[in-house]
C-alpha positions in Angstrom: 86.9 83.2 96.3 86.9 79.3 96.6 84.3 76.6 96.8 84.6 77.3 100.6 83.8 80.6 100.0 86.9 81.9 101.4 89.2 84.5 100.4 93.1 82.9 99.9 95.2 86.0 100.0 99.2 85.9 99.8 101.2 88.3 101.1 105.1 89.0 100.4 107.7 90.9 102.1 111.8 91.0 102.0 111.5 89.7 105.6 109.2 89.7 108.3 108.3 93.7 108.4 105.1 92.3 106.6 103.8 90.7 109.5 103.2 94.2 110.7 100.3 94.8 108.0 98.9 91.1 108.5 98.5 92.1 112.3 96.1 95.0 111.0 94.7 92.9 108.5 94.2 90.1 110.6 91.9 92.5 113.5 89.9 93.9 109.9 89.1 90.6 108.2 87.6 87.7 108.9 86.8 84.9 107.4 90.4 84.8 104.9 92.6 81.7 104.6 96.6 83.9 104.4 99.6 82.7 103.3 102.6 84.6 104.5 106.1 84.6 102.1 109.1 85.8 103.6 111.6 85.9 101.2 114.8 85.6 103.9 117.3 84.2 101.8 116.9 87.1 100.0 116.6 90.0 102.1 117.8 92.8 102.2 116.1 94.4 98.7 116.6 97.9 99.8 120.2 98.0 98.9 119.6 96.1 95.4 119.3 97.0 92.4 115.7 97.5 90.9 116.3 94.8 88.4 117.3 92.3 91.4 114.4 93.1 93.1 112.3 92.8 89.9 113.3 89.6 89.7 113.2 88.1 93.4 109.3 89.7 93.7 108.3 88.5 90.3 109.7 84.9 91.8 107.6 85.5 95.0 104.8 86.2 93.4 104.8 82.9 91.1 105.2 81.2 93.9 102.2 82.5 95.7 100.2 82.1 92.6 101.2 78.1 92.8 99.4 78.1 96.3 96.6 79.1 94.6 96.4 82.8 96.0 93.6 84.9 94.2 95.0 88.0 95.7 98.7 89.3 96.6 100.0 92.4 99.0 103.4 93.2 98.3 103.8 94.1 101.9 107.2 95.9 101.5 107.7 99.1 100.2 111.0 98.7 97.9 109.1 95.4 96.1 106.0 97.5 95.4 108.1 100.4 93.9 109.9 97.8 92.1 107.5 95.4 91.2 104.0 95.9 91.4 103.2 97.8 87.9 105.4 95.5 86.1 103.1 92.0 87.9 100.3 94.3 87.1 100.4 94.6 83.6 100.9 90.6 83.4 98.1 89.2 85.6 94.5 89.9 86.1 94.5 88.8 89.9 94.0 92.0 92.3 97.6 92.8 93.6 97.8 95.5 95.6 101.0 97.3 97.6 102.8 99.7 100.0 103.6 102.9 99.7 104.5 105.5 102.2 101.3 106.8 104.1 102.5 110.9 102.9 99.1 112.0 101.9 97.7 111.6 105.2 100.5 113.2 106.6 100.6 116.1 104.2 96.8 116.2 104.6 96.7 116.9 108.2 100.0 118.7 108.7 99.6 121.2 105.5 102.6 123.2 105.5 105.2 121.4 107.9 108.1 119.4 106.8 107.4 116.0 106.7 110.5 112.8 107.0 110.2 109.6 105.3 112.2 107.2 106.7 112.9 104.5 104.1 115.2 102.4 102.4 117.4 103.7 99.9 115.6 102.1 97.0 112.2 103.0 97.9 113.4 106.9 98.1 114.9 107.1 94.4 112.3 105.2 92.7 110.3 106.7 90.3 106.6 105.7 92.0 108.2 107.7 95.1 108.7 111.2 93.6 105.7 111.0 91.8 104.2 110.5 95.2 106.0 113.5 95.9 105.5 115.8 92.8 101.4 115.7 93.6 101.2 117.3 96.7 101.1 121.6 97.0 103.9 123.7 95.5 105.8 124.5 98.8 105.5 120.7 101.0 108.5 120.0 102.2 109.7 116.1 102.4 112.8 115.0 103.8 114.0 111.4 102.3 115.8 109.6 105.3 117.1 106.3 104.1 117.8 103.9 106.9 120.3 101.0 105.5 120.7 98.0 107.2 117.9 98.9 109.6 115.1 96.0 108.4 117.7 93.4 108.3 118.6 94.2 111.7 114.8 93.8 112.8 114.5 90.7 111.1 117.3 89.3 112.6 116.2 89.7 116.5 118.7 92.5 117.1 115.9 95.3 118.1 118.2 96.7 120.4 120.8 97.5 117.7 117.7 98.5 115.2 116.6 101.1 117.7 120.4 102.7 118.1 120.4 103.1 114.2 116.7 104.3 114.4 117.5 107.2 116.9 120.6 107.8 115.5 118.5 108.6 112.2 115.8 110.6 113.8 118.3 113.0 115.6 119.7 114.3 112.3 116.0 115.4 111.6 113.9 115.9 115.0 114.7 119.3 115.3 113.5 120.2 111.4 110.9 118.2 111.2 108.2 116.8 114.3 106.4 114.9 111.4 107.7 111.1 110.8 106.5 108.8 108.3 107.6 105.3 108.5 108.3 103.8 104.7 109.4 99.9 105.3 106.6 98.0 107.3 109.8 96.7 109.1 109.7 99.9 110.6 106.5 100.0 112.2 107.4 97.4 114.8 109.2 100.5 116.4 106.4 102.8 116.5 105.6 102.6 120.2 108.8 103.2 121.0 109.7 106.1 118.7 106.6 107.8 120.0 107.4 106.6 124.0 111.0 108.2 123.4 109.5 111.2 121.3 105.9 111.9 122.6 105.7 114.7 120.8 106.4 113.3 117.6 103.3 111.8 115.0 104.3 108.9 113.3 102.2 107.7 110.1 102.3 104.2 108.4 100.3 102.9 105.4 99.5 99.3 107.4 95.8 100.7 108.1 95.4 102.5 104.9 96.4 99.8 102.6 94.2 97.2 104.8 91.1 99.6 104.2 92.1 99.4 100.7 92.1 95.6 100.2 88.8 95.4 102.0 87.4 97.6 99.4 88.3 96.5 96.1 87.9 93.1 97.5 84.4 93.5 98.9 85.4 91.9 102.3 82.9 92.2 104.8 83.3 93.8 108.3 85.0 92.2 111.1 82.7 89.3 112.5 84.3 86.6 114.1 88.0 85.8 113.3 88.0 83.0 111.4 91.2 83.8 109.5 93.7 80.9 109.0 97.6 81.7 108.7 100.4 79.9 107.1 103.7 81.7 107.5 106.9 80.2 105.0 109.9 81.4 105.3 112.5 81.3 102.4 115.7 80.5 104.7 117.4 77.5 106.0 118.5 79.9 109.0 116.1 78.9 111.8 117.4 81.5 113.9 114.3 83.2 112.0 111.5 81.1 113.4 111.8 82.6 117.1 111.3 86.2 116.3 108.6 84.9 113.7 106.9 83.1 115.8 106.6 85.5 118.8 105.3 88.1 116.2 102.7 85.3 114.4 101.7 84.8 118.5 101.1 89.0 118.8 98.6 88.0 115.7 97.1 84.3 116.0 98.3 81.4 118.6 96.5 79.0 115.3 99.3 79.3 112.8 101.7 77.3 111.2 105.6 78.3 110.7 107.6 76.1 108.1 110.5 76.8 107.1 110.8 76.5 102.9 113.2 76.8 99.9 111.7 77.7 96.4 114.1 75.4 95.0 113.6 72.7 96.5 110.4 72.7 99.0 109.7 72.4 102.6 112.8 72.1 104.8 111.5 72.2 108.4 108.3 72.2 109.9 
């Protein structure tokens, strides 16, 4: 906590899913000075290799730490699964992460077959089937990895992400009424998957992991929001800023948007 007496908390995604766990974070907290990394030039990670994605959160991190973050989310899935052991084992500042909200969902739906729709890497990694291996003899998940899906969010093609979406839930909707959502890229498609599918539940980690942060961090209850936001993004592509910006708007109208490069520094304000 600074002289202020404010938290400065960073958070880092692939993209802009992680906007989708700031909005929760941002109606549970007041009081917290964020800093928003959305590591563009990069994305996707959920079709590279763990080591690549090793890397590129280990670089995210670093650079969060040089804006003087005492706390980090790795608010994407495949970076958590990669990554967040490995910054862990290095650093003494809290960092916390995503996974996909199954115990919850196994917990009230013992029995049923569950789907987790997530990215490829998320799916295979290790810190995923351990998830797995500690629920009940006899719970049945179904991995549904969903390529290409987050990039297409990111890039303001919704329309598109919601064909692959549905194409995705029809190989499974009549196994399995139980949807878990594994990429916080995702969850910006919740109200539709449950307008189109009203008998569907749909589970995400954004509340879970917010809960968390609040109590290892000792935050208090929400007051009055006096959160402050500053959203980078890692791309010289402004194309990015519009769908940013209309999401930061859904959180804050006080923000700031710059566009950055790691390399080299601010770009675009």
């Amino acid at each position: 906590m600074n002289s202020r007496g404010r938290y400065k908390i960073g958070i880092f995604d692939s993209g802009l899913g992680g906007l989708s766990v700031l909005r929760t974070l941002w109606k549970e907290t007041s009081n917290i000075d964020y800093i928003y990394f959305g590591d563009l030039i990069n994305s996707p990670y959920g079709q590279k290799s763990k080591a690549e994605v090793l890397e590129l959160s280990k670089n995210a991190f670093e650079y969060l730490l040089e804006k003087d973050c005492e706390a980090v989310l790795f608010a994407c899935n495949t970076a958590t699964s990669a990554a967040a052991d490995f910054l862990r084992a290095k650093h003494s500042i809290p960092i916390f992460g995503m996974e996909p909200a199954l115990k919850p969902a196994v917990a009230e739906n013992p029995g049923v077959k569950i789907s987790v729709f997530a990215t490829e890497l998320t799916l295979k990694e290790d810190k995923f089937k351990n998830l797995v291996s500690g629920f009940p003899l006899g719970t049945e998940i179904l991995p549904v990895p969903c390529e290409g899906l987050a990039k297409l969010i990111d890039k303001d093609l919704w329309e598109d992400a919601w064909d692959l979406f549905d194409s995705k839930i029809k190989t499974v909707v009549k196994e399995s009424d139980i949807f878990v959502l594994g990429c916080t890229h995702y969850v910006f498609l919740k109200e539709r998957i449950l307008y189109n599918y009203p008998k569907i539940k749909v589970y995400d980690g954004n509340l879970g992991t917010t809960l968390h942060i609040k109590r290892v961090l000792n935050l208090p209850d929400f007051q009055e929001n006096k959160n402050q936001l500053d959203i980078l993004l890692n791309t010289s592509d402004s194309d990015y800023v519009h769908l940013a910006g209309r999401i930061a708007k859904t959180i804050t109208p006080n923000h700031t948007l710059s566009l950055i490069n790691t390399t080299t520094g601010k770009l675009h304000v």
